[in-house]
N, C-alpha and C positions, 0 to 999 in steps of 0.2 A: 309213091316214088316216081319220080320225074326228072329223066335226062334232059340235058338243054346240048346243043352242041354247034359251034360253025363249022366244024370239018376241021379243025386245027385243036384246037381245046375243050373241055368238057365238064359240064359240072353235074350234080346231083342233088335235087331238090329232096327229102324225107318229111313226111307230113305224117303225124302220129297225133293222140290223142295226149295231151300234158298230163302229167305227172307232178304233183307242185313237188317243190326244190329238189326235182331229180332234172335230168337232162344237162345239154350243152350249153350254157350262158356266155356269148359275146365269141371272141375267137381260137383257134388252137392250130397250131402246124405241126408237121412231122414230117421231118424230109420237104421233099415237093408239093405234098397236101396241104392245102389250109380245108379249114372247117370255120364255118359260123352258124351258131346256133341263138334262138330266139323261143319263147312263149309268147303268142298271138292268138288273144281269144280261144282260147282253151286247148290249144295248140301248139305240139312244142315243132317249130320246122329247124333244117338243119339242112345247110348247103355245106356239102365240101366238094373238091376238086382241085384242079394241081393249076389254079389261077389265081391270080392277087388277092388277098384278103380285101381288098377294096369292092372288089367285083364281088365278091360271094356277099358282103355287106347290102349294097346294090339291089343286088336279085332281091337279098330277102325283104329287103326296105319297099322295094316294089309288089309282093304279092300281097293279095287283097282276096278274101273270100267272096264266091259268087254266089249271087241268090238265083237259084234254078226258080223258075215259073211254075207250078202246078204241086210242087212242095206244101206239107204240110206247114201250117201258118200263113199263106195263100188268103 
């Protein structure tokens, strides 16, 4: 789990392990929340927060898994 914030608005990154055809696909509101959720590489991530569903799309369009150095498969 991962906060992002500028000091005005805030969003929530969730990173869990995928579940094929469970989780959030594409996006959902409620009230002032939006949510967008994706499957990435075995991956199910999920941004919500109470910002544009454009911006939650964004974030998740932008994270990209790191290869840590010294890891197995090295």
């Amino acid at each position: 789990h991962f906060v992002v914030s500028d000091g005005l608005a805030s969003l929530s990154v969730f990173v869990e392990k995928a579940v094929p055809d469970e989780g959030l696909r594409g996006g959902s509101r409620m009230g002032a929340v939006s949510a967008w959720g994706e499957q990435i590489d075995g991956h199910q991530i999920t941004v919500v927060g109470e910002v544009p569903a454009l911006t939650l799309r964004e974030v998740l369009n932008g994270l990209r898994q790191a290869h840590v150095v010294g890891t197995a498969g090295d």
